[in-house]
N, C-alpha and C positions, 0 to 999 in steps of 0.2 A: 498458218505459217508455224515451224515446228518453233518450240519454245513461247510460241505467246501463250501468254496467260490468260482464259476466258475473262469474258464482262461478269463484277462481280453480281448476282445473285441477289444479294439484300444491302443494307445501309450499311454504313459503315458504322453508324450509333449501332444499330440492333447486331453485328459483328462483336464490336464491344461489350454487350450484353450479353451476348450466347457465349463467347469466349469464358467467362470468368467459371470459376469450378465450385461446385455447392460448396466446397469447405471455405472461397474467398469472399461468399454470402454471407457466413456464419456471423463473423465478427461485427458488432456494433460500435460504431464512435462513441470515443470516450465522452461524455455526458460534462466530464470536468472540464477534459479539454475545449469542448465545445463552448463551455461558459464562459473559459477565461480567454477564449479566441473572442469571444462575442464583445466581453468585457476591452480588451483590446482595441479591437477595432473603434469602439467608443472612444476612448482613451485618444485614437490617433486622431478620433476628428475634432479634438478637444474639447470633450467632454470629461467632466472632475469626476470619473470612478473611481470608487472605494472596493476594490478587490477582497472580498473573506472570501472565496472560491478555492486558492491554490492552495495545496497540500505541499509547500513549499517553503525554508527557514527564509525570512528576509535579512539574516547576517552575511557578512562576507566569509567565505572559506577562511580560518586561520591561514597566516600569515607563514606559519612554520609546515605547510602542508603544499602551499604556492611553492615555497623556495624550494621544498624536495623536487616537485614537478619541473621546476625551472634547472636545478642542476641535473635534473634526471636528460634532459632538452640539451644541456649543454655537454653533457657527458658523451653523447651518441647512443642513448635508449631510445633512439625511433624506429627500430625492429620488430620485428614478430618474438612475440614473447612464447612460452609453452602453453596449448590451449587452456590448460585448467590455473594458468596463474604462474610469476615468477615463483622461485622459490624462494626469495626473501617475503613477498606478500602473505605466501601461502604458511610459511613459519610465523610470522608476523600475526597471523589468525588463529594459528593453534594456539600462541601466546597469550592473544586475548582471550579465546575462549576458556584454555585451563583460568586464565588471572581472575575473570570477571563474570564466566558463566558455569563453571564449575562444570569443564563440559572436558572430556578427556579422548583426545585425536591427534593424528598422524597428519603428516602432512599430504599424504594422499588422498586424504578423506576431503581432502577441500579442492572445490572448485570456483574457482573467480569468475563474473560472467558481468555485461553490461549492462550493469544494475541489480537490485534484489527482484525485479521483476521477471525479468529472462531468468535467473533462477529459479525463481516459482514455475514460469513456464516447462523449465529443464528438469524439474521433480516431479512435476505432473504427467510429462510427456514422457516420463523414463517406470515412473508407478502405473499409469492408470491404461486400462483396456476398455475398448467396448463394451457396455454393459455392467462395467465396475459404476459401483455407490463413493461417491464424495460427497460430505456431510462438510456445509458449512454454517456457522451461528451466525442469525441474522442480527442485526443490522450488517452488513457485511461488504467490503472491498467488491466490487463490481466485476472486476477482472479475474477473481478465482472462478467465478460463475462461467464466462466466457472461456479459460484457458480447460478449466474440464468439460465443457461439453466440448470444445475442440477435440479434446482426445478421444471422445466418445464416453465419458462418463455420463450419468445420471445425476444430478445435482440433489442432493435432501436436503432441507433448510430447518435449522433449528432456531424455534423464536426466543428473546429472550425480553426480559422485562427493565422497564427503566428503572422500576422500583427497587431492583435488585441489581443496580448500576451497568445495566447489560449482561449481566452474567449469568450464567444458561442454570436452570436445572437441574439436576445431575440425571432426575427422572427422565425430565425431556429429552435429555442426550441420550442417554438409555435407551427408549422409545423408536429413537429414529436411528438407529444402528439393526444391521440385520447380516446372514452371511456375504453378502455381496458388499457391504462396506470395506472398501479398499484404501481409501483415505480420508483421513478427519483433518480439514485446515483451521487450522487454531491461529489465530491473530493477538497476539497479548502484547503490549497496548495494543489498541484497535482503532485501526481506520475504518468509520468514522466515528465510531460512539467513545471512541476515552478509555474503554473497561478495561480494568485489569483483571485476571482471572487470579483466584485467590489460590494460593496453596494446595488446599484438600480439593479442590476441584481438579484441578493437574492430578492429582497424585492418583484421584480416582481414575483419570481418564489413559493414564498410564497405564496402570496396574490394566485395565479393561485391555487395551490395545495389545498387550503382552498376552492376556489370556483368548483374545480372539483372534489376531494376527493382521490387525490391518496398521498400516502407517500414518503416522502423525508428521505432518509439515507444518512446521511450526515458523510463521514468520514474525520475527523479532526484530523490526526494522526502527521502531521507534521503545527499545527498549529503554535507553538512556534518559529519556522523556516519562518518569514517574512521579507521580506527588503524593505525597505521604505512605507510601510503601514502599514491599520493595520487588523489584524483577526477578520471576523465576523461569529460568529456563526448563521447558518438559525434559531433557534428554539429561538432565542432571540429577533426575530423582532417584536412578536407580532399576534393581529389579529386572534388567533385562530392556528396556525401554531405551536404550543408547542406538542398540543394535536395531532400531524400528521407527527412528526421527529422523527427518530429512532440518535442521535447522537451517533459515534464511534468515540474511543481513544482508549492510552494505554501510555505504559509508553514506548517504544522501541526507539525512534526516538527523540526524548527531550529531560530523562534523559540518553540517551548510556545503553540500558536496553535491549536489541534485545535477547538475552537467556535467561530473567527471563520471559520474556510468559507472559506477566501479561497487555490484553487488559480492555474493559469494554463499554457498551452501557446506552445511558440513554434513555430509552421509557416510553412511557404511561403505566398504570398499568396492563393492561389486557394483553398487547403484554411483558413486560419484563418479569409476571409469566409465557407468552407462552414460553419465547423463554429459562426462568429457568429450564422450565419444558422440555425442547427437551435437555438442556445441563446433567440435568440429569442424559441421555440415551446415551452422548456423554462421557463425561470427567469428569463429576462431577464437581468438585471445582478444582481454578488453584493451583498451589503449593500453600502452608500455608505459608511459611519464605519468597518465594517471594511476598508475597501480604504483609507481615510487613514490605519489602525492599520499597514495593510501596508505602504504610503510608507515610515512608519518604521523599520519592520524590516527593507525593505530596505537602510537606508542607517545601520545603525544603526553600532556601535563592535563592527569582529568580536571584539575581547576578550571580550563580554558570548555572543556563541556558542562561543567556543572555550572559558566556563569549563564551559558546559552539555558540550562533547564529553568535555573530561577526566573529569568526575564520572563520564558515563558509560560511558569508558573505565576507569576504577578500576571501578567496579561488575562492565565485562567478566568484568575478570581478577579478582574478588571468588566471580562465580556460576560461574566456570569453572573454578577453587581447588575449591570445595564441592562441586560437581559430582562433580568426576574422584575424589573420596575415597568415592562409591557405587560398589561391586561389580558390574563388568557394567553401566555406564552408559557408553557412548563417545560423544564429542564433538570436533568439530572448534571451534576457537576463532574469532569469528568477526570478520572483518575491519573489516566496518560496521554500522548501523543500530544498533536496542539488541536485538537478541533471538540467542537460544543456539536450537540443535534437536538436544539430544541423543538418542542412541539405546538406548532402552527395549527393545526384543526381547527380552533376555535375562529380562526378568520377564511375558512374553505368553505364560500356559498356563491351563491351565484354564479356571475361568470368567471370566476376566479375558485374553482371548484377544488382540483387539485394542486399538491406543493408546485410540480414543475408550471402550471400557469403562476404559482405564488412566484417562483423564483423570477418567471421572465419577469412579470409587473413589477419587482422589483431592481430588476437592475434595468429595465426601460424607463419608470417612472422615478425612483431614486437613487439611482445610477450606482446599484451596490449590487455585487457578484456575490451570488451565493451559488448553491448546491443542492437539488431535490431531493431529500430522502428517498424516494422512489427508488430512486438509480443502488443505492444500499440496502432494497427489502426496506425501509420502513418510512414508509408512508405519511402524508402530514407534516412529515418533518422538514427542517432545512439544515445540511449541513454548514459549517461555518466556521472558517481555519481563524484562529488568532496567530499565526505567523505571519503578523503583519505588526504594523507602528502602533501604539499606545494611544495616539492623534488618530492614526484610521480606523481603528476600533473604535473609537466614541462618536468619528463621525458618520463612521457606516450602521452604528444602532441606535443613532439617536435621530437619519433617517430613514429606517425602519419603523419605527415607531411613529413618526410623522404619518408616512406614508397609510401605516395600518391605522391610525386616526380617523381618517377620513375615510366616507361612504363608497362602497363598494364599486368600481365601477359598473 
């Protein structure tokens, strides 16, 4: 009969499977998210989990950040905003950046995106070709690795040592640069290892990038988060280096802002209408009310972040104390962001070889979420947020320590 449709062919699973396109292969589950889903479901079946897993503030959003959102809500901001950001947002970023990052742009040069991570994806996806070299310092965010091989980058991994608080070589860096390097992703603070990169290491790798010609994305999402020094933005040193930095932020990690989406990049002109222009085709504009919430947070009373830094500054040296008193746990102390990655090796035998079997046995047997080094290039390790309670830190490592007591299963 005209118009039937034949008997289909194959399954409808194996349909499902042939359907998908090698690029929706590519991607791997997030390894965090997976743990803290894991950890969760635990949680629901009332189980007492100690979460150090999320890379997440556990404060509430200031209060003066809520009320912008809310009057933004009550004003009739529930429209399509311009894809690269309102223009009070987008002034509101140049503002910070000349104030705080010594970083000098137009308000065209900024693009607001849902989250600092579609950012990184929006710099990546607007810089890099097939075949182009991205160079990242290991221990390293998980998702730089993923968002350039997506683009068809080649990934270079530079190691870097604990001893020297994760901060790379200048040689090493050197070494693994060639003409096909197109982009260096620099993470200063760093997720996961803490490092801050000092001064003359920027300054070096600036000066480099201006005489070779490839791009620095620099994400600076946990800038405000430093202990005992101080945050230097790459794109502020000078020399021709302004016109060859893609800077990333957001507001997630600073103001306790992680659900209102609201990242943002600062590039040169031609690259931020590219990468306005590929968002587009992605997302359009971030929420409307939370980019008025961001207004606020940018301009808010830095008192109200610097009390957020201290807490998490005592917390440091609270899980770094508790820590160093396990047998064969070493740790470098770590400079920024909120997370520890100390080194487990000493307890990887038997059947509990690697960190990711370390990490399940431990949030199965003492019901605490952690993080594999694995998933960041460094191995052995466990990653471990103290953005949590002062109570769940002591008792989420002082049932690690139990747990590592006892004989091996």
């Amino acid at each position: 009969m005209s118009g039937t449709l034949p008997p289909p062919q194959v399954s409808l699973k194996d349909v499902k499977t042939a359907c998908l396109s090698a690029r929706a292969t590519q991607f791997r589950p997030s390894p965090t998210l997976a743990i803290t889903a894991k950890a969760k479901e635990l949680k629901a079946a009332g189980k007492d989990v100690v979460s150090l897993a999320a890379g997440e503030p556990d404060f509430d959003t200031p209060g003066s950040i809520v009320e912008a959102a809310k009057a933004a809500i009550d004003g009739g901001q529930t429209k399509y905003t311009p894809t690269p950001g309102t223009p009070q947002l987008r002034q509101a970023i140049v503002d910070k950046l000349a104030r705080d990052n010594g970083i000098e742009a137009g308000i065209d040069q900024i693009v607001v995106s849902c989250g600092a991570k579609q950012s990184l994806f929006n710099s990546v996806m607007t810089l890099v070709d097939p075949g182009d070299e991205v160079v990242l310092f290991a221990p390293y965010w998980m998702t730089y690795v993923d968002q350039a091989e997506f683009a068809g980058g080649t990934v270079k991994v530079v190691q870097t040592d604990p001893r020297r608080a994760f901060v790379p070589e200048i040689a090493d860096i050197e070494a693994a640069l060639s003409p096909r390097t197109k982009v260096v992703v620099l993470n200063s603070p760093s997720n996961p290892s803490g490092a801050v990169f000092d001064r003359e290491t920027l300054e070096w790798l600036a000066r480099k990038a201006v005489q070779m010609g490839f791009w620095i994305v620099s994400d600076e999402i946990y800038e405000k988060l430093v202990y005992g020094q101080r945050h230097v933005s790459v794109a502020s040193l000078g020399g021709g280096i302004l016109d060859q930095t893609v800077t990333v932020n957001g507001c997630s990690k600073s103001y306790a802002m992680t659900g209102w989406r609201i990242g943002y990049a600062c590039a040169p002109k031609p690259v931020a209408k590219a990468m306005s222009s590929l968002q587009d085709q992605v997302t359009s504009n971030a929420t409307s009310f939370a980019q008025a919430g961001a207004v606020a947070a940018l301009s808010m009373d830095p008192a109200e972040t610097e009390r957020m830094r201290m807490e998490f500054e005592n917390r440091r040296d609270l899980v770094c104390s508790l820590l160093a008193e396990i047998p064969g746990v070493h740790l470098e102390v770590p400079r920024g962001a909120f997370y520890v990655l100390p080194d487990f090796s000493a307890y990887l035998s038997g059947r509990i070889s690697t960190d990711t079997e370390l990490a399940n046995f431990l949030l199965e047997t003492a019901l605490v979420a952690t993080v594999p080094g694995s998933v960041f290039g460094a191995p052995g390790h466990l990653r471990m947020s103290y953005a949590a309670s002062g109570d769940d830190i002591r008792k989420g490592v002082a049932r690690i320590a139990e747990a590592l007591s006892k004989p091996s299963p």
